[in-house]
C-alpha positions in Angstrom: 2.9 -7.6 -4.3 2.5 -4.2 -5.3 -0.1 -2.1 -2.9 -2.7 0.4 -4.6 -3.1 3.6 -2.8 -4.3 6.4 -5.3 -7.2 7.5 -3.6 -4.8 9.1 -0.8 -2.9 10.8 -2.9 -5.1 11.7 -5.6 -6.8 14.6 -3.8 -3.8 16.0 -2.2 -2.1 16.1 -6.2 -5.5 17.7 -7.3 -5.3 20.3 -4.8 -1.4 21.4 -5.1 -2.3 21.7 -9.0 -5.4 23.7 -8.5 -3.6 26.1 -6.2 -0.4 26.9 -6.9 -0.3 25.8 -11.1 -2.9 27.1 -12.9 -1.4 26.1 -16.0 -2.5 22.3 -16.0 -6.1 21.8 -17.2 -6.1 18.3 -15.8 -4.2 15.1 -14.2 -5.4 11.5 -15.4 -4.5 8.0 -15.0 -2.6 8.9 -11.8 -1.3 5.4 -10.1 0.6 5.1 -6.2 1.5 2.3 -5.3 4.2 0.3 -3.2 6.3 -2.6 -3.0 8.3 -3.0 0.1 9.3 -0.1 1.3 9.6 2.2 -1.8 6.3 4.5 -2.8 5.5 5.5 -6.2 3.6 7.9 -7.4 2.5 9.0 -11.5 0.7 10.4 -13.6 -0.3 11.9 -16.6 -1.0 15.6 -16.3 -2.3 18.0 -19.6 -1.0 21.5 -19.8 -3.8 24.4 -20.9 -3.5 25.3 -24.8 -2.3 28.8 -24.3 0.6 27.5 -22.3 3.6 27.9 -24.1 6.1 24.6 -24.0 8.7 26.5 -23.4 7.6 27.0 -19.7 7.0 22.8 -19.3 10.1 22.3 -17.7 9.7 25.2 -15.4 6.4 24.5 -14.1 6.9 20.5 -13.8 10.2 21.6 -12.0 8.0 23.1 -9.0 5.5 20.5 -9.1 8.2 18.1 -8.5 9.3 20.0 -5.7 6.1 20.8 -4.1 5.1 17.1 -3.9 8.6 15.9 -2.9 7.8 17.9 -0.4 4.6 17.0 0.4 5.2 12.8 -0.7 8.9 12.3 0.9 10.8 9.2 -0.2 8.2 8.7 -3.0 9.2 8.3 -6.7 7.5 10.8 -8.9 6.9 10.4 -12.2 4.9 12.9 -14.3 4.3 12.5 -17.8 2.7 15.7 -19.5 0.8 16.7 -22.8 -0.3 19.7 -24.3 -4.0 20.2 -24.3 
């Protein structure tokens, strides 16, 4: 049975976005959970209106590395939108 732990990493997600992307206006419906030994971790993250989505890939590219980094053998999944 799946385990719920979003609380742990929803404030540790909040702050990598507030400091480092200033692009993203907001994360939502974020979910981490596990079953067994395997994490997972996603969410849905909204991009400010004046970002251009051109730069999408590039800025989801370092979030993904910045929270592999900080959430090792987790599975990240990050689904955006345009504000």
């Amino acid at each position: 049975m799946p385990f719920d732990f979003s609380d742990e990493y929803k404030e540790v997600v909040q702050n990598i976005l507030t400091d480092r992307f200033s692009q993203v206006s907001k994360i939502y419906d974020l979910k981490a959970r596990s079953k067994g030994e395997r994490k997972f971790l996603e969410f849905r993250l909204e991009f400010k209106k004046g970002t251009h989505p051109l730069e999408y890939p590039k800025i989801l590219e370092s979030l993904l590395d910045d929270l592999k980094q900080e959430f090792p053998y987790t599975e990240i999944i990050i689904y955006p939108n345009q504000g």
